[in-house]
Each structure stands twice: as C-alpha cells, then as structure tokens.
Backbone as JSON Lines, residues from 0, in Angstrom:
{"i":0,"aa":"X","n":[0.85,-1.16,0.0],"ca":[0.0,0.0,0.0],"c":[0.91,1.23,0.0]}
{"i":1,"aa":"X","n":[0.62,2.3,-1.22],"ca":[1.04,3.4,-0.95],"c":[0.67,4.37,0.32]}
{"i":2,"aa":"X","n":[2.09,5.1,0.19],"ca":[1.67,5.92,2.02],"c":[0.63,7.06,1.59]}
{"i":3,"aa":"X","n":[0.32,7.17,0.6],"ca":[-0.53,8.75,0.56],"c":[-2.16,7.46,1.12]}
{"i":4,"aa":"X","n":[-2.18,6.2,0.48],"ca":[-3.45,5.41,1.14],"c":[-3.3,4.91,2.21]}
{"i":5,"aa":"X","n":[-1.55,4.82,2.77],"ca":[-1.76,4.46,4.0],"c":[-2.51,5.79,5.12]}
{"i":6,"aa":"X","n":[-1.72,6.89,4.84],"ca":[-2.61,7.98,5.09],"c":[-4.27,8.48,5.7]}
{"i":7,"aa":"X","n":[-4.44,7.7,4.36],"ca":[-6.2,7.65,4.47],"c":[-6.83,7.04,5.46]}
{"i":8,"aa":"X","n":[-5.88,5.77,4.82],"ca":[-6.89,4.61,5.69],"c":[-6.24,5.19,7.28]}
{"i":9,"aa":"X","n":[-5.3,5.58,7.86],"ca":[-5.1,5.97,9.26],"c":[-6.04,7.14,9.27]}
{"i":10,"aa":"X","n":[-6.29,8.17,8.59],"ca":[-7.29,9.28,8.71],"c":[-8.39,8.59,9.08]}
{"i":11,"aa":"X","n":[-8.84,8.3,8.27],"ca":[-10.41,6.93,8.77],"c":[-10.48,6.61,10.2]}
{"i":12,"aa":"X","n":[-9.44,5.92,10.73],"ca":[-9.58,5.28,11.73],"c":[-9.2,5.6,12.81]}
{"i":13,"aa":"X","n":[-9.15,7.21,12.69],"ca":[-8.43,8.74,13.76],"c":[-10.09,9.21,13.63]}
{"i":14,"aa":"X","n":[-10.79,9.09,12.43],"ca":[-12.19,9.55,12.55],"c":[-13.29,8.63,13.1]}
{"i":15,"aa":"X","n":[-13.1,7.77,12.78],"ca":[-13.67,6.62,13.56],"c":[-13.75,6.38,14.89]}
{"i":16,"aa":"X","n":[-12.32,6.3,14.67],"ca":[-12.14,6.45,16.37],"c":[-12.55,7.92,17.39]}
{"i":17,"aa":"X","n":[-11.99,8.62,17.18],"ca":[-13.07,10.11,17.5],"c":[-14.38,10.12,17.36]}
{"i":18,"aa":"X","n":[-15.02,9.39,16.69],"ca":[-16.58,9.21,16.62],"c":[-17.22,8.04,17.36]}
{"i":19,"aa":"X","n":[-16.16,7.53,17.97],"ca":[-16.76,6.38,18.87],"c":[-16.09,6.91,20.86]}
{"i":20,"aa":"X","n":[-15.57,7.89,20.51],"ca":[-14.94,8.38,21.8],"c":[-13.6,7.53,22.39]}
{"i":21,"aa":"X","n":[-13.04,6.83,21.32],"ca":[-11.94,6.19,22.09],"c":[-11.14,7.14,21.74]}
{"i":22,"aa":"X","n":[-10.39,7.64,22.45],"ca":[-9.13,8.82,22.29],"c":[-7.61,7.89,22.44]}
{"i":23,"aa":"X","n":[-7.52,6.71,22.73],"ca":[-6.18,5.84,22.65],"c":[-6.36,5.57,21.26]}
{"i":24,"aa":"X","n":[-7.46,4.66,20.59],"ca":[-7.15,4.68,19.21],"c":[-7.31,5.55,18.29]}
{"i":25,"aa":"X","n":[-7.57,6.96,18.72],"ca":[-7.72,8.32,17.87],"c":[-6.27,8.49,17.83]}
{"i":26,"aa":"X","n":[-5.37,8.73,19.01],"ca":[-4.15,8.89,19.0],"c":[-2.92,8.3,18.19]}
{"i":27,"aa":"X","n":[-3.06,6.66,18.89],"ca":[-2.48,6.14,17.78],"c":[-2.78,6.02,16.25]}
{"i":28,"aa":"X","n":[-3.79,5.97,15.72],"ca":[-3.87,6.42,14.23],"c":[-3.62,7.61,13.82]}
{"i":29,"aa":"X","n":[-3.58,8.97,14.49],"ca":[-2.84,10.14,14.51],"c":[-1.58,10.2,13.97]}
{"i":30,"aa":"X","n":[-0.7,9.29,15.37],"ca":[0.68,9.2,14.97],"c":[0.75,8.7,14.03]}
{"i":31,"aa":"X","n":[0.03,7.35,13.06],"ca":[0.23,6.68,12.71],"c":[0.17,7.44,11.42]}
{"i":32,"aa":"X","n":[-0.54,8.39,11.06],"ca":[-0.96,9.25,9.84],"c":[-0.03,10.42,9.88]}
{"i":33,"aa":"X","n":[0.41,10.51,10.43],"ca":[1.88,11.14,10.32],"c":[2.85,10.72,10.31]}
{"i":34,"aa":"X","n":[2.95,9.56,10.49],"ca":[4.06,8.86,10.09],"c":[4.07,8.67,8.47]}
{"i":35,"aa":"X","n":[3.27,8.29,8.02],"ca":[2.37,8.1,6.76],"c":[3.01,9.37,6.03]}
{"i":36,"aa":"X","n":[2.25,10.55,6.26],"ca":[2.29,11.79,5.74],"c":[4.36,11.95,5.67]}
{"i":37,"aa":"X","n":[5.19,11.51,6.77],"ca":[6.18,12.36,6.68],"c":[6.74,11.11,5.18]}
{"i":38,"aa":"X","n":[6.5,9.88,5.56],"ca":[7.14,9.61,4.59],"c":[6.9,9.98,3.13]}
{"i":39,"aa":"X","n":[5.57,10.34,3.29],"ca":[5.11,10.63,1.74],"c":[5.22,11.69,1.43]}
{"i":40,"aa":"X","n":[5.86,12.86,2.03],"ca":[5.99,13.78,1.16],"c":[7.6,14.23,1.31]}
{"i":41,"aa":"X","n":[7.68,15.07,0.4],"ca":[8.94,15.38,0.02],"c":[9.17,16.47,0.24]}
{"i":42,"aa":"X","n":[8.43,17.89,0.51],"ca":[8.9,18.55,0.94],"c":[7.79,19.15,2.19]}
{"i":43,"aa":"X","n":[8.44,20.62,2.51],"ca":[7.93,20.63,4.02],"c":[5.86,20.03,4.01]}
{"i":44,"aa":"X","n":[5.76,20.04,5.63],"ca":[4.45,20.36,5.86],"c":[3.8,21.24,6.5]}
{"i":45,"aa":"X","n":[2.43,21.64,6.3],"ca":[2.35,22.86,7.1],"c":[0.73,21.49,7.27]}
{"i":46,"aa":"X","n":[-0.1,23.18,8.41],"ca":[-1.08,22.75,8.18],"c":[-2.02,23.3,6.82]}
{"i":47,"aa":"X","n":[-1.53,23.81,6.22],"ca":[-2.77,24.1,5.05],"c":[-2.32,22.8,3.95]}
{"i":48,"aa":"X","n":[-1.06,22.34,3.99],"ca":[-0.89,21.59,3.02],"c":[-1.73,20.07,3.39]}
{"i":49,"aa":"X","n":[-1.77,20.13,4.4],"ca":[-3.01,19.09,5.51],"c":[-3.92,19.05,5.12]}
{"i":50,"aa":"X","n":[-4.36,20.09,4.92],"ca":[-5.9,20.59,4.72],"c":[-6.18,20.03,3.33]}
{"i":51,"aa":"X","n":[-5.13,21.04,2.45],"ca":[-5.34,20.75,0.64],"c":[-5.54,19.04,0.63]}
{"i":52,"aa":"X","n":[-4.75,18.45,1.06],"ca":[-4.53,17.14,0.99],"c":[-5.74,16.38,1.33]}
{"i":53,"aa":"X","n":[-6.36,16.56,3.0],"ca":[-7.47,15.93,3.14],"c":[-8.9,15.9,2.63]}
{"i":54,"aa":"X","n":[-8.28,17.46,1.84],"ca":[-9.75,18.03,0.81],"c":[-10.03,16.98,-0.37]}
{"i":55,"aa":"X","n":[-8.53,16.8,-0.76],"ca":[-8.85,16.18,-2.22],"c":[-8.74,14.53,-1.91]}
{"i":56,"aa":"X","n":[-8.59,14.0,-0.75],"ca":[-8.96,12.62,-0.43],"c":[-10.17,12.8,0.29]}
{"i":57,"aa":"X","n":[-11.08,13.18,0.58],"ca":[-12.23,13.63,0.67],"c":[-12.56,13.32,2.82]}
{"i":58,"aa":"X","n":[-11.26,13.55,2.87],"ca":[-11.24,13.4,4.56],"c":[-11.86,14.87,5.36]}
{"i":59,"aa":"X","n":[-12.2,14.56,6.88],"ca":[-12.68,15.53,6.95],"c":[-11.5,15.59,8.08]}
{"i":60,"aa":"X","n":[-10.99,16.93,8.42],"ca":[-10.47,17.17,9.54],"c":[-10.62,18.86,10.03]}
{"i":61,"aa":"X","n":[-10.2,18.87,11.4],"ca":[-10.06,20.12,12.16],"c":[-9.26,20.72,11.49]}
{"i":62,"aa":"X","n":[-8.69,22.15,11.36],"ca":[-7.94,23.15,11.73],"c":[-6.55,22.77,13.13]}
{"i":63,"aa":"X","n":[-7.28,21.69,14.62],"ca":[-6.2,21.83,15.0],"c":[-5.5,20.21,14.98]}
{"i":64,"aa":"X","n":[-6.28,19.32,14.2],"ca":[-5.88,18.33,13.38],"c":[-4.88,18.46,12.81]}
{"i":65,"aa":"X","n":[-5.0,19.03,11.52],"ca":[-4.22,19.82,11.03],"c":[-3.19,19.87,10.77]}
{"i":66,"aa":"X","n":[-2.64,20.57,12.0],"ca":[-1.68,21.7,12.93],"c":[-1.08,20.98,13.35]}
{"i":67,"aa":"X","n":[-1.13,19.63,14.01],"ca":[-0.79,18.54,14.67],"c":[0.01,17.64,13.79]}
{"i":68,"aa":"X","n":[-1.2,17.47,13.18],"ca":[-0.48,16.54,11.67],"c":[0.89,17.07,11.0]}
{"i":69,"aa":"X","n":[0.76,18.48,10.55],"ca":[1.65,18.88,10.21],"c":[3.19,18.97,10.93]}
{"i":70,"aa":"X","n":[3.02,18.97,12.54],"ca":[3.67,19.54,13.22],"c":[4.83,18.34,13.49]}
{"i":71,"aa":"X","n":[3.76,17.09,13.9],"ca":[4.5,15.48,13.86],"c":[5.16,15.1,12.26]}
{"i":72,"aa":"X","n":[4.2,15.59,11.64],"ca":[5.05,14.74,10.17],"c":[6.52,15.16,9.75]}
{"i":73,"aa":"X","n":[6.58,16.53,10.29],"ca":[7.69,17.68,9.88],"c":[8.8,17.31,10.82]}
{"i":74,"aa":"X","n":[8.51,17.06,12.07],"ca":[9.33,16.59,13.25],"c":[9.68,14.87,12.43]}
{"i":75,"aa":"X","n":[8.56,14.09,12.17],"ca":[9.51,12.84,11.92],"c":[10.21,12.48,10.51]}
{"i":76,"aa":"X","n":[10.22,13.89,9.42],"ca":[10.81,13.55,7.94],"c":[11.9,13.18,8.11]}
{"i":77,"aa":"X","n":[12.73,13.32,8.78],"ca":[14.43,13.18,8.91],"c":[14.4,11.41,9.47]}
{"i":78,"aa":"X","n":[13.54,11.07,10.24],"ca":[13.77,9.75,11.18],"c":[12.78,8.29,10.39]}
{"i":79,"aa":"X","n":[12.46,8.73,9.41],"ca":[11.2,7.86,8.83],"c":[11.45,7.33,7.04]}
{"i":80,"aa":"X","n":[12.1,7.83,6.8],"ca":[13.24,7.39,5.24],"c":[13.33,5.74,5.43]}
C-alpha cells in the first residue's frame, strides 16, 4: 500500500475512532498518519498543506488536526526514510 493510502486509511480510523470516543485509538492512528504523511511527502508540511490534501482525499479534519499533523510529520521527515 502506498503511504498517501496508508494515510487515508489511518485518517479513517483517527475519525472513527473520535466518533466512537476512544481517544487511545484516535491517538495512535494520529501518529500513525503522520508517520504516513512524513514519509510521503517530500517537501515541508504545514497545516494548510493538511488541509489541501485531506480536501482532495475527501477526509474531513479540524484546523487543529491539522496543525498537529503537520507539526509530527515535519518533526519525523528526517527519522522515517
């Protein structure tokens, strides 16, 4: 599986999980979608590039989603190659 679908499918199951109130498996699919995200992209992340991204895979996320996403993926590009 490519990481832009591994991505997804961890987005899914960060929404899923947030919609069922478990916040341990919201978390870990979090990390897990940033892990995803750092490997798959190539250059920086922000959060709007978050945003563009989850727009056009038709995900829904926060503003401080986001922010988060961006913040972990950018922190793990160097450690995740």
């Amino acid at each position: 599986m490519g990481q832009i679908a591994s991505y997804k499918a961890d987005m899914q199951a960060y929404n899923a999980a947030l919609a069922s109130h478990n916040t341990t498996a919201a978390a870990n699919a979090l990390a897990a979608a940033s892990q995803a995200l750092a490997k798959a992209s190539n250059k920086s992340v922000s959060p709007s590039t978050v945003a563009a991204l989850n727009s056009r895979l038709g995900l829904q996320s926060s503003a401080t989603t986001n922010a988060t996403l961006a913040v972990q993926a950018q922190a793990l590009k160097g450690t995740t190659r």
